[in-house]
Every structure is written in structure tokens, then in C-alpha cells.
N, C-alpha and C positions, 0 to 999 in steps of 0.2 A: 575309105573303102578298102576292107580285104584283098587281097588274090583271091580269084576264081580258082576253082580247082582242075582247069584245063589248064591255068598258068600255075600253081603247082604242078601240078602231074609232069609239064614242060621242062618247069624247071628242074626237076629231080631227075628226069628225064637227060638235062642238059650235062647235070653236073658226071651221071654215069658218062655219057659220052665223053665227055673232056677225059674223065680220069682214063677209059679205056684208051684214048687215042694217046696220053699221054703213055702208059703202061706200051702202048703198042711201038712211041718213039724211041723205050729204054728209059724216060723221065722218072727219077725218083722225086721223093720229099726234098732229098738233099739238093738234087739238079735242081727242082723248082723256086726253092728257098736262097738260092744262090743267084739265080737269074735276075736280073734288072729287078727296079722295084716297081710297085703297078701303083702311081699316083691316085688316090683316092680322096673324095672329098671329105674333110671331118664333118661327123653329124653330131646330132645331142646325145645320142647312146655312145657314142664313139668315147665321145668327153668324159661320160659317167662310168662307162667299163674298164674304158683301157687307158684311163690320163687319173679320172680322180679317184677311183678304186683300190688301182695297186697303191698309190701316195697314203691312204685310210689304212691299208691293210699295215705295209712297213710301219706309220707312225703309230696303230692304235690295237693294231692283231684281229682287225674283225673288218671282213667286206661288206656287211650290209649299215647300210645309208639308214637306215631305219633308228639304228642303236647308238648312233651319235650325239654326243651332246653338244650343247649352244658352244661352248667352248673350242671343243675338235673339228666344229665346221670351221670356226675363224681360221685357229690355227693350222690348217689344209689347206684351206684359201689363201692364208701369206704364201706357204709354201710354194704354190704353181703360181701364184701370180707375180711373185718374184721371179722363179722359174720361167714365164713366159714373157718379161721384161727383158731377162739377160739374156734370152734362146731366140727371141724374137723380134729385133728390132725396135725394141721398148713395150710391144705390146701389154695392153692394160684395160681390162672389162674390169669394173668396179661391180661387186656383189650389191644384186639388187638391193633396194629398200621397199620398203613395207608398200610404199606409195606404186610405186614401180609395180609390184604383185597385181596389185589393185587393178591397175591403167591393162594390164594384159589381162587380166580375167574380163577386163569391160571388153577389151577388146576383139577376145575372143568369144564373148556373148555367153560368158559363165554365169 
């Protein structure tokens, strides 16, 4: 389900307020960007934008997921998931298999 557009309007709503009240502290970019960091949960966009994106762009000079071939997927996948081994306590999600596809699209009543 969408946002309503009384929780946009809120939201946008929200983010002016924050910024003014920040502008009205003296908070810049810089102040903000420096302040503690704000724990956030990773999502599945999170993954694709800002973890396996820039990794695509550095190794192949192009961001779009679209234009990758069978090969450049592997090769990006050794990358972070060795990356995610030695940054994260061994951490290890194996790249689905075909099978795996399958069992979530059932699952999801695709």
C-alpha cells in the first residue's frame, strides 16, 4: 500500500520543519554530517543502491543492473561476499539458485 497523500504532504511537511529548526540552531551540512551516526536498518534497496551499485560501477563503469552480464554478476558477488566475510564476522548469504527463485515466487503467490 502507497503513502496517502496526508502522509506525504506530512512528511514534506516534516522534513521543512526539521531543516528550519536545524537552520534556526546554526546546524549546517557539515555540523550534521559530523554528529553521531543515526543506526539504520539495511533494506533490499539499501543493498542494491549503496553496497552493490558503487561495487558494479568501480568494476564495470556502468550503474545500471540491467546491462550486466552472467559473468559481472558472479564476479561482484565474489567481491562483497568476500567483503562481507572479512568485514563481518564470516558473514555468508549464498547467491540464490534457480530452485530458490522458484520456492519465493510460490511463496509469494507469483
Amino acid at each position: 500500500m502507497q503513502r496517502s497523500d496526508q502522509q506525504n504532504n506530512s512528511l514534506h511537511l516534516w522534513f521543512r520543519q526539521v531543516a528550519e529548526a536545524m537552520r534556526d540552531q546554526d546546524i549546517d551540512m557539515q555540523k550534521l554530517l559530523e554528529a553521531k551516526s543515526v543506526s539504520v536498518p539495511v533494506t533490499e534497496e539499501m543493498v542494491k543502491e549503496v553496497i552493490w551499485k558503487p561495487i558494479q560501477e568501480t568494476m564495470y563503469g556502468d550503474k545500471s543492473t540491467t546491462k550486466l552480464e552472467t559473468g559481472e554478476v558472479s564476479r561482484i558477488f565474489d567481491v562483497l561476499n568476500r567483503h562481507f566475510a572479512n568485514s563481518f564476522n564470516g558473514l555468508h548469504v549464498p547467491f540464490p539458485s534457480y530452485e530458490e527463485q522458484l520456492n519465493e515466487s510460490i511463496t509469494r503467490g507469483e
